[in-house]
C-alpha positions as CSV (number, residue, x, y, z in Angstrom):
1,X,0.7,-11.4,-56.6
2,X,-1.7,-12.5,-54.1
3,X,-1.9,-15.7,-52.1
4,X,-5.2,-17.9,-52.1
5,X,-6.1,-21.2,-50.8
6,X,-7.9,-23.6,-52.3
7,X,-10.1,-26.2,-49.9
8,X,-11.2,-29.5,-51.7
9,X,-13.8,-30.9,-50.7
10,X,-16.1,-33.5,-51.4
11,X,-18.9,-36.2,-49.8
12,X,-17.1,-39.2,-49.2
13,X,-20.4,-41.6,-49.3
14,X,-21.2,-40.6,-53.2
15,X,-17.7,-40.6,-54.4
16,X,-17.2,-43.7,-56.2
17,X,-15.4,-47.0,-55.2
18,X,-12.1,-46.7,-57.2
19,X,-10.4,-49.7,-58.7
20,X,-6.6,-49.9,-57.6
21,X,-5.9,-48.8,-61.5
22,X,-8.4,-45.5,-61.2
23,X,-7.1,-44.8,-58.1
24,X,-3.9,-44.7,-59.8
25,X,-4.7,-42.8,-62.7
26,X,-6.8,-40.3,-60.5
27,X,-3.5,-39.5,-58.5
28,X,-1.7,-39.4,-61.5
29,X,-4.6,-36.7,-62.7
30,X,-3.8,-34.6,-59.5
31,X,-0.4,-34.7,-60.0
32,X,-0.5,-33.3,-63.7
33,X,-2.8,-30.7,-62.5
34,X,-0.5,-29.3,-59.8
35,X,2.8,-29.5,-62.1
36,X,0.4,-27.2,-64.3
37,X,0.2,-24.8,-62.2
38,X,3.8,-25.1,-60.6
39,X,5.1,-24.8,-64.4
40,X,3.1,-21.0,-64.7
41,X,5.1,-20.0,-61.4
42,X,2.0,-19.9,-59.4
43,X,2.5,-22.7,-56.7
44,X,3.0,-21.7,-53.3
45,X,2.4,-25.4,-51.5
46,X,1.2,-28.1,-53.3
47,X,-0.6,-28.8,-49.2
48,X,-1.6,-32.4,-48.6
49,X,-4.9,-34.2,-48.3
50,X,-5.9,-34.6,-44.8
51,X,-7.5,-37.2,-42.8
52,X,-11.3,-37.5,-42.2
53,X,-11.1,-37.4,-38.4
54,X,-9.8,-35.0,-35.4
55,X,-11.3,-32.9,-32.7
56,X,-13.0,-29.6,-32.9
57,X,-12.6,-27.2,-30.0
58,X,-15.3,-25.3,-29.5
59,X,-14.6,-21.9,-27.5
60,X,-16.6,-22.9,-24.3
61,X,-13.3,-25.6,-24.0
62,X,-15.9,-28.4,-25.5
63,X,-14.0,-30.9,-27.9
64,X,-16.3,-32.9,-29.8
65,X,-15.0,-35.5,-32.7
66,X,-14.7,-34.0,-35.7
67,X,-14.9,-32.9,-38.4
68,X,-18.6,-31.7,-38.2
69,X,-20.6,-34.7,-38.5
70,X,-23.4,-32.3,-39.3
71,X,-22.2,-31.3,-42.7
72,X,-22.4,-33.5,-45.5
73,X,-19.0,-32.1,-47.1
74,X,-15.9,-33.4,-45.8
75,X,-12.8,-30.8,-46.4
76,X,-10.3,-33.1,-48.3
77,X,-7.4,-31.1,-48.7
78,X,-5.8,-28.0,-49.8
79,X,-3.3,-26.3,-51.6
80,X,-1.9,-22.7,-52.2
81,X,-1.5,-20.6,-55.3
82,X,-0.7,-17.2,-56.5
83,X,-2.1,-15.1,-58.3
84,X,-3.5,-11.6,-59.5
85,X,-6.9,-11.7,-59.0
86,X,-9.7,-14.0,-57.4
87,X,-10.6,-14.4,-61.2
88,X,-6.8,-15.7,-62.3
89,X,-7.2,-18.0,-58.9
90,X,-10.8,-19.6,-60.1
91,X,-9.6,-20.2,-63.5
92,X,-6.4,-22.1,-61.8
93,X,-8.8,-24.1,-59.6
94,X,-11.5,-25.0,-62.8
95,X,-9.1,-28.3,-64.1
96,X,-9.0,-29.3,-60.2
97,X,-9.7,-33.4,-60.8
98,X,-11.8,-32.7,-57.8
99,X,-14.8,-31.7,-60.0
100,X,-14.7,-34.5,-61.8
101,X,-16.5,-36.7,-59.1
102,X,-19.5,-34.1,-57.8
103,X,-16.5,-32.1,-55.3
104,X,-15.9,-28.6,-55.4
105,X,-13.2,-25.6,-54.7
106,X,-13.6,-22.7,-52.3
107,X,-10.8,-20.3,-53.4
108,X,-10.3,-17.8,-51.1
109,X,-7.6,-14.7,-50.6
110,X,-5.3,-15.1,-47.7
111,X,-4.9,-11.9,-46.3
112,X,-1.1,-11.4,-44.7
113,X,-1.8,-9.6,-41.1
């Protein structure tokens, strides 16, 4: 089996204001889809969401504020699965709740050095 990570993310300013009982329901949604995939044997690490600010270090030793204020995309979170193929990995990633409010899934290999 192969490892791949899955990057969530989404533009904050068009998701929808939640109600205290979606935002409920909506967590309870992402839990349901991770025990899925935990249940098949094919979680790694159920990751975390992570926080819409830090730094990014550029190589000349720059640090700006990040993330990129440029993109319109903020990376949301993350989580790692396994599986046989990139195609067995996509078709873990296509109940992701993310989808459900305009986000998307990059699904991509990790490659063990």
């Amino acid at each position: 089996m192969k490892e791949f990570l899955f990057v969530f993310r989404a533009d904050y300013k068009t998701m929808p204001q939640a109600s205290p009982e979606q935002m409920q329901a909506n967590t309870q949604r992402w839990m349901n889809w991770v025990a899925g995939i935990a249940a098949q044997g094919k979680l790694v690490d159920r990751g975390n969401r992570l926080m819409s600010t830090g730094n990014v270090l550029k190589s000349d030793g720059i640090i700006s504020d990040g993330p990129y204020t440029e993109i319109k995309e903020s990376i949301l979170g993350y989580t790692l699965v396994k599986a046989a193929s990139l195609e067995e990995a996509t078709a873990l990633a296509k109940d992701c709740p993310i989808l459900s409010f305009g986000g998307n899934v990059e699904i991509r290999e990790i490659n063990a050095l």
